[in-house]
N, C-alpha and C positions, 0 to 999 in steps of 0.2 A: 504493500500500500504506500501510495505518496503523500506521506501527511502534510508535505510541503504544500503540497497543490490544495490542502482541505480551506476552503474559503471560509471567516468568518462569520459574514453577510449568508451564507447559506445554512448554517448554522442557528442563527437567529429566525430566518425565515421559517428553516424545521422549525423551531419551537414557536413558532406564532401561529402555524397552520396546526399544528399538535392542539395546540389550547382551545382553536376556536373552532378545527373542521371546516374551514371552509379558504377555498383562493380569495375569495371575492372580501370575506372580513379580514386576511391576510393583506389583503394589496390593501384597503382602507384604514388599516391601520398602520404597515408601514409606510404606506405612501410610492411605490411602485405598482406598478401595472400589472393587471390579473398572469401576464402573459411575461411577464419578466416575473414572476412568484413562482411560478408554474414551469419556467428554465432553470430556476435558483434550485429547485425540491428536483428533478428531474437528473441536474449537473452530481446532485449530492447521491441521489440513491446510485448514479451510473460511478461516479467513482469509488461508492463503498462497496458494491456490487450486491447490493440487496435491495428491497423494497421495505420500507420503511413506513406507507401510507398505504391502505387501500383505498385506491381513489374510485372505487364503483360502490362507496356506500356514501351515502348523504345523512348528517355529517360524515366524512371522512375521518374512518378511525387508523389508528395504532397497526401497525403489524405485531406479531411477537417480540422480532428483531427490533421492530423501534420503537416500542415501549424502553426495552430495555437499553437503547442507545439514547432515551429522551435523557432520560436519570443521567445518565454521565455529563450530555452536552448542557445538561441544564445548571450543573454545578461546576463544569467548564466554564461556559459563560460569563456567569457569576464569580467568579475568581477574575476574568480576565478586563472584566467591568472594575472590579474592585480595586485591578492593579490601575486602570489607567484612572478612575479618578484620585487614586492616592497620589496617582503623578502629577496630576492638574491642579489639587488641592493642598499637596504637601507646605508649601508656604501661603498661610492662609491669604496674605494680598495678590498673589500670583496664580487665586481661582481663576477658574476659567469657566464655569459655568455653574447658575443655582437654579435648577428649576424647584419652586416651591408651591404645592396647595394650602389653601387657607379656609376654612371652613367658610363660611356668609354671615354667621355671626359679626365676623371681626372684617370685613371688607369692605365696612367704610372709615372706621377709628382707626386700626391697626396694621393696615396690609400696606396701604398709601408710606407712610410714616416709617413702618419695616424694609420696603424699596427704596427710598431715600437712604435710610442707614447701609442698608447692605450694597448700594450705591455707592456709595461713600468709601466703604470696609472692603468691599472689593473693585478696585478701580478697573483690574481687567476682563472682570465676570461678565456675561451675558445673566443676566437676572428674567427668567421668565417667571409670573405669577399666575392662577388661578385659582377660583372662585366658585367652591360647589359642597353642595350638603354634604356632612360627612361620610356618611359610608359610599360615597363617588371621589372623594378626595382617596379613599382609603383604598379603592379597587383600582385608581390611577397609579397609588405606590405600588403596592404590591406587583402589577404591570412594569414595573420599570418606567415609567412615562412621568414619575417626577424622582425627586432625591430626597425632597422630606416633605413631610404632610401635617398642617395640623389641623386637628379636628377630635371629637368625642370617639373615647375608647370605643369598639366592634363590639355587639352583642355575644357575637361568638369567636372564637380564641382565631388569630390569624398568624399561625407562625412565623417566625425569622424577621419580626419586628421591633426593635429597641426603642421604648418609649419613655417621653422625660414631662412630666406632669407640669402644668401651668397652671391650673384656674381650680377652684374647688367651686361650683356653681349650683345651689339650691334651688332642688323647684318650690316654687311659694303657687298662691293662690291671686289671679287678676280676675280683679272686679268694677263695675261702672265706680266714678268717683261718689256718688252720689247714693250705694248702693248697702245696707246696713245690715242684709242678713248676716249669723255668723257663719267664718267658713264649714264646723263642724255639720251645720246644716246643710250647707252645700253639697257636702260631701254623703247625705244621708239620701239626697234626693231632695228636701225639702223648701223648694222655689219652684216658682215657675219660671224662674230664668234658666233655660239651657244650657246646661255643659257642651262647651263647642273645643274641640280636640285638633292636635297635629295631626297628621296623616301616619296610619301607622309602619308606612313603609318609610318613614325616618328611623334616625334611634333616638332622638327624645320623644318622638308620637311614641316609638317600641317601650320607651321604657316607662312612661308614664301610666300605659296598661299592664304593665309584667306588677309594677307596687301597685296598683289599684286592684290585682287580683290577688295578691300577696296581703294586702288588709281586708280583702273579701267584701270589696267593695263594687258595686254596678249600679254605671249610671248609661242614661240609654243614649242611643248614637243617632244624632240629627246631624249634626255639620260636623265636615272631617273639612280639615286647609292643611294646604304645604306651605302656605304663604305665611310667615310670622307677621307681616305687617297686614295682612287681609284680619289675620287672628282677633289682632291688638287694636284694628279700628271696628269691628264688630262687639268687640267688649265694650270700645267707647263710646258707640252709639247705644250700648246698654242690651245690644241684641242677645246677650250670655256673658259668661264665665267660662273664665280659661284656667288649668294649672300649667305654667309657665318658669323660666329662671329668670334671675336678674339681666342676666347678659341678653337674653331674647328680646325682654322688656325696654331695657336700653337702647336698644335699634330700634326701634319704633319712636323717637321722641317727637314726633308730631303729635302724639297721645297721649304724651306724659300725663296734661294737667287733667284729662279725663277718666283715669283709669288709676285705681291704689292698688298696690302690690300689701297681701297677708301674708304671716307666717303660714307652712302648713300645717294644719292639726295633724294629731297625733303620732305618728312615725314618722318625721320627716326622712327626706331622702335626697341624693344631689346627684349631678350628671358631673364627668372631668373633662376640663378642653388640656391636650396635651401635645407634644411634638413630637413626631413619628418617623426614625428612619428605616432602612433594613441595613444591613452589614458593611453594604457596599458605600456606605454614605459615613466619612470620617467622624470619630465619633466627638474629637475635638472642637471642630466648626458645630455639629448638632450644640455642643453647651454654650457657644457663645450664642448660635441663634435662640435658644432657648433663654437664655439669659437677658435677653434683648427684650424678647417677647412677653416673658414675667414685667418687664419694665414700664413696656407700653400698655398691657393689658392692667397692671393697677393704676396707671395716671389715666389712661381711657374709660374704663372701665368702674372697677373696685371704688375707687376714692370719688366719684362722682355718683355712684350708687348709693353707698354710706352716709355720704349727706341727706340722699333724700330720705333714705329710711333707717337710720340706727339701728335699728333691729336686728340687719344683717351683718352687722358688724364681728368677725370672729365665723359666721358662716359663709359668708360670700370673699373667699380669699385666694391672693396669690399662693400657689406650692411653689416650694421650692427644694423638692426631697428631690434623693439620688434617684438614678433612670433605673427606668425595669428592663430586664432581656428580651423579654417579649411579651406577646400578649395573644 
């Protein structure tokens, strides 16, 4: 065999047609042409002299042989990612590239303000940033298609990601300003004002029903939004009640003066906004952006919250503990 000749462009394209079965979501995501995906997959099976794809099933699965050549190439790969961004980052002003997600929480206070800095911090970086709910921010890393993510821990365990805690965020209780039931009634059912919910294909919608079945609590479902600010102006027209966090609440300040945030009775409970790399991402640069982030996110955030309601004070807070291995 001529390892020489093994292309690493072919390599990658194996493993992006492995994952999805398909040329057509192959070419669209790396950005080549059905028919140059389809030479790349073709070059590779002819030079290892096996077949690798059965391409007469839709999706397109695994052969034997390339199941078990996915496993090698996929931890190839990832090694050989790892070396060159060590090379590009080893001197942190002499990056070369950040690609970063940001949850939408934080994409109007702190993502502006974080470009500026890491602007600054890395003179010769390319800085790309995006802006998407988190468990999209989080199938972007995991993909390879960013370097670090932040956004609200995954409902369920997503290996080979290192993650460095930022925000401790309580869900409380949004109510009209004007509105005097107590929450404990709210929570009983006892209003005619409607509980109107996240959507529960978020993970704050996900998690605000996982503790609401956990206190063996049901309230019945009229309005489901993805929209935080659709949420937070229907609560201020009085149309319902929402359980919500500070940081949600705070994005919406066109509705501040109409809408009071409650503690929530009885178990409270909190969501974490954290920063997300996988292995291949230094883990030295992760603490300064991390660090960064803690910064912005209590002068954006925390300290402008706390004025308006004390309450929060002590639960609504920067972390600042050591990183977890993964999650």
């Amino acid at each position: 065999m001529e390892r020489s000749k093994l292309s690493l462009r072919w390599l990658e394209v194996f493993l992006m047609t492995a994952r999805s079965g398909s040329i057509q979501d192959t070419s669209a995501e790396s950005g080549l042409s059905a028919s140059t995906v389809s030479q790349h997959l073709l070059n590779l099976e002819k030079h290892l002299g096996v077949n690798l794809l059965d391409h007469s099933k839709r999706p397109m699965e695994l052969t034997p042989a390339g199941a078990i050549f996915a496993r090698h190439v996929k931890e190839g790969v990832r090694l050989i990612r790892r070396g060159e961004t060590e090379l590009k980052t080893g001197n942190w002003s002499d990056a070369q590239d950040l690609r970063i997600g940001i949850v939408d929480d934080f994409d109007a206070e702190v993502a502006p303000e974080l470009a500026q800095l890491l602007a600054s911090a890395l003179p010769k970086s390319r800085f790309v940033h995006y802006s998407r709910p988190s468990h999209e921010i989080l199938k972007l890393l995991v993909d390879m298609k960013l370097d670090a993510a932040v956004a609200t821990p995954p409902l369920e365990p997503m290996p080979g990601l290192m993650e460095f805690r930022l925000l401790r965020d309580p869900f409380v209780i949004a109510v009209p300003a004007d509105f005097t039931t107590a929450p404990e009634d709210l929570l009983l059912g006892q209003s005619a004002l409607p509980f109107m919910r996240y959507s529960r294909h978020q993970i704050i919608g996900s998690m605000i029903e996982i503790h609401l079945r956990r206190l063996k609590i049901q309230l019945p479902s009229r309005i489901e939004l993805e929209s935080n600010h659709s949420l937070m102006g229907l609560v201020a027209d009085g149309s319902g009640w929402a359980i919500t966090t500070p940081t949600s609440f705070y994005r919406a300040k066109r509705y501040h003066d109409r809408v009071n945030l409650l503690p929530f009775p009885t178990k409270g409970f909190a969501r974490h906004m954290s920063l997300f790399i996988t292995d291949v991402f230094p883990p030295g640069m992760a603490e300064v952006v991390a660090s960064t982030l803690r910064t912005l996110i209590a002068r954006n955030f925390v300290d402008s919250m706390i004025e308006k309601a004390p309450w929060l004070d002590g639960e609504f807070t920067v972390l600042d503990t050591p990183n977890t291995p993964s999650v």
